[in-house]
C-alpha positions as CSV (number, residue, x, y, z in Angstrom):
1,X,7.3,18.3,-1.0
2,X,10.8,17.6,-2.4
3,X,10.9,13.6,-4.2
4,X,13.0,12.7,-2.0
5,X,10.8,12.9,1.0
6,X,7.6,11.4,-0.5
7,X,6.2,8.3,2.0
8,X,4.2,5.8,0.2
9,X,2.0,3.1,1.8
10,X,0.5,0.2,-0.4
11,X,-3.0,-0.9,1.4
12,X,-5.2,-4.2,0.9
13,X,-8.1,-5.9,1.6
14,X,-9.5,-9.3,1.0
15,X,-12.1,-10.3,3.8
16,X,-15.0,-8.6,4.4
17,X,-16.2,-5.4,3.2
18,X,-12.9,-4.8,1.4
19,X,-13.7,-1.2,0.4
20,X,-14.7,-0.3,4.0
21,X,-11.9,-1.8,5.4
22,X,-9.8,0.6,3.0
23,X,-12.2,3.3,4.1
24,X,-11.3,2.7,7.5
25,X,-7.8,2.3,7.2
26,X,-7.3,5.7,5.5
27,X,-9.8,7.0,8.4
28,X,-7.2,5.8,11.0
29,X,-4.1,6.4,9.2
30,X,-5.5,10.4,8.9
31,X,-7.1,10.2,12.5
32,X,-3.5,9.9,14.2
33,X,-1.8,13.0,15.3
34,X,1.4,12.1,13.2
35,X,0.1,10.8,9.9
36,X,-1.5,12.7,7.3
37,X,-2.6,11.5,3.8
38,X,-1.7,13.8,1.2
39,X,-3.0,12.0,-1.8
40,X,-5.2,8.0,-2.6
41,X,-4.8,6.3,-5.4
42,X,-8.3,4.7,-7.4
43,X,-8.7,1.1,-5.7
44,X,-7.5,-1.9,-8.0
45,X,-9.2,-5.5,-7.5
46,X,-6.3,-8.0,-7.8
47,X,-5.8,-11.7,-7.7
48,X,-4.3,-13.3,-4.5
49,X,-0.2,-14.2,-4.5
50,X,1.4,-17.1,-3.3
51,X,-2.2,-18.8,-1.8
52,X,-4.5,-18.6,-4.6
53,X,-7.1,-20.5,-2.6
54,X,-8.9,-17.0,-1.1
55,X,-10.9,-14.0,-2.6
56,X,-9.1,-11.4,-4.4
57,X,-7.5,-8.5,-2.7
58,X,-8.8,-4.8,-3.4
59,X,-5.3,-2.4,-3.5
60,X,-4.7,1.3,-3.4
61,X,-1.6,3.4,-2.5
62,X,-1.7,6.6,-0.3
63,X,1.1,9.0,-0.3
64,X,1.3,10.2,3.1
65,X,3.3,12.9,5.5
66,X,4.6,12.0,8.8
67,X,6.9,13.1,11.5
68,X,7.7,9.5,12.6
69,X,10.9,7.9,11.9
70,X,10.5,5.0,9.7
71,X,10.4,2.2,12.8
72,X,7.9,4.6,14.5
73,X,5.5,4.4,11.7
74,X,5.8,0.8,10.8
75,X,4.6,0.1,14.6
76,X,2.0,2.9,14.0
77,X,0.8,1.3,11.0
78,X,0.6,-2.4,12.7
79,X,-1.3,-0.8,15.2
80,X,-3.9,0.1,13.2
81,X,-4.2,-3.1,11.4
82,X,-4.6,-5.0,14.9
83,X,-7.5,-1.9,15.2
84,X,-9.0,-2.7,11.7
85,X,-9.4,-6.3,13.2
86,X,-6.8,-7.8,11.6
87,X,-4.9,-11.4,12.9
88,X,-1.6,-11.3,14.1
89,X,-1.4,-15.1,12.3
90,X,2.2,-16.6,11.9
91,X,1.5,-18.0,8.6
92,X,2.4,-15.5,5.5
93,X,-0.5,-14.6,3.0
94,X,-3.4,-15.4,4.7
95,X,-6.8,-13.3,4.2
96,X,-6.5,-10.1,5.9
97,X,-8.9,-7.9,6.8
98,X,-6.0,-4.6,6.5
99,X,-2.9,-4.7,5.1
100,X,-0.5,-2.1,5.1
101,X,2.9,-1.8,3.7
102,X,5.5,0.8,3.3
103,X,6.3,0.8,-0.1
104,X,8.8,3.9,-0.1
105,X,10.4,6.9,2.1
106,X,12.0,9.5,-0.2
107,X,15.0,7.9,-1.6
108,X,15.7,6.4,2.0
109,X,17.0,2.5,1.3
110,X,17.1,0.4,4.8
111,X,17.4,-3.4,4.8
112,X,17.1,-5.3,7.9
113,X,15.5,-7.7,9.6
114,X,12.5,-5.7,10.9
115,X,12.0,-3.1,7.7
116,X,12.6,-3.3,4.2
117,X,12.5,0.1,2.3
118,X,11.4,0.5,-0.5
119,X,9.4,-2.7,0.2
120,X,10.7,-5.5,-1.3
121,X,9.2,-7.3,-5.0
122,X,7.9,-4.1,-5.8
123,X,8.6,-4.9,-9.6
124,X,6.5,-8.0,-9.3
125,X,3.5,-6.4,-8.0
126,X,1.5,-4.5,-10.9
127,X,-0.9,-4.5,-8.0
128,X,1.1,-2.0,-6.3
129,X,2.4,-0.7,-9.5
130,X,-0.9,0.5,-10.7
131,X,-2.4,2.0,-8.2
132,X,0.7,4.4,-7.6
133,X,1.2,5.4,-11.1
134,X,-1.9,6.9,-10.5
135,X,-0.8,9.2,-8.0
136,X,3.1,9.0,-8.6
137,X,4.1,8.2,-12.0
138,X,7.8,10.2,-12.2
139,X,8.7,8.8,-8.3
140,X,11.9,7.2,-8.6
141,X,11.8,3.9,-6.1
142,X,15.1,3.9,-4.7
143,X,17.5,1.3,-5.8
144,X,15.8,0.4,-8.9
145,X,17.0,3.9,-10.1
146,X,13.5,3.9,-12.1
147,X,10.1,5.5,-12.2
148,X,6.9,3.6,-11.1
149,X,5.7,4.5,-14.6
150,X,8.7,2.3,-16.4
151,X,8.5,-0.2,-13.5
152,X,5.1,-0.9,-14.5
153,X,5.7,-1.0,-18.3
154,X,8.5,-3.1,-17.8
155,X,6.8,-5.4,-15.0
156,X,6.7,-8.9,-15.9
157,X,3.5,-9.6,-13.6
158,X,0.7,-10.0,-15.8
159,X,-1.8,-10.5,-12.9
160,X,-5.6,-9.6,-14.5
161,X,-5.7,-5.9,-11.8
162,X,-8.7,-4.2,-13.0
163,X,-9.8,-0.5,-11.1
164,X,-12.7,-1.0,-9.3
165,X,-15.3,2.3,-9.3
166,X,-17.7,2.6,-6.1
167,X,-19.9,4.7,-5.1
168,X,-20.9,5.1,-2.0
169,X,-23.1,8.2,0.2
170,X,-19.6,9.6,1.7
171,X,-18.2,9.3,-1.8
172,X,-15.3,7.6,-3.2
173,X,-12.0,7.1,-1.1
């Protein structure tokens, strides 16, 4: 697949199992007839933004191959965070059981009220950073004209993300 049609999705956790909701999320992403993961990063244990006053989040990225146009898959993706059990709460960074964010489409740029692509504060979040140098160091995020890699190196968030290794009877994610 050429770089410039590479989908990224950035997922959390912080309530509950958080590596079974991760589990799950991937499950459901895979299960639909129009999404298929083509590659998970390890999963990162991060502290909370914004509302520090919650348990830490545990973040992976999954590069993924769809046929849906971008508007199509954000409501696909809602859809199966409402399945995962998550809130549809009004306030912004609360716990969440599933979180999932589009974090890139190729070198597609959109910017409006419903979608922002690439997703927006990428170079503040080495908790999104990390995990996708692991599966996509050399992906240029469009409009920063930069690779993940040198995003990272050059990010000034120096949130303690540690990889988190779990072993489980299915195996890893």
């Amino acid at each position: 697949m050429s770089e410039e049609q590479r989908i990224f999705l950035g997922l959390g956790s912080n309530m509950g199992n958080r590596y079974q909701n991760l589990k799950n999320g991937i499950i459901m992403l895979h299960e639909h007839p129009h999404i298929w993961v083509t590659d998970k990063s390890h999963v990162y244990q991060s502290p909370p933004m914004y509302r520090v006053d919650q348990d830490e989040f545990y973040n992976m990225v999954v590069e993924i191959d769809t046929n849906l146009i971008p508007v199509d898959l954000l409501n696909e993706i809602k859809n199966i965070e409402k399945k995962a059990g998550r809130l549809l709460e009004r306030k912004k960074n609360m716990p969440r059981i599933l979180d999932i964010d589009i974090l890139a489409i190729g070198d597609l740029q959109i910017h409006s009220g419903l979608l922002e692509i690439p997703h927006g504060g990428i170079s503040e979040r080495i908790f999104v950073l990390k995990p996708w140098n692991d599966i996509a160091p050399n992906f240029v995020v469009p409009g920063q004209n930069a690779m993940v890699s040198e995003i990272l190196e050059n990010t000034d968030d120096d949130s303690d993300v540690r990889m988190v290794l779990i072993f489980d009877k299915e195996g890893m994610i």
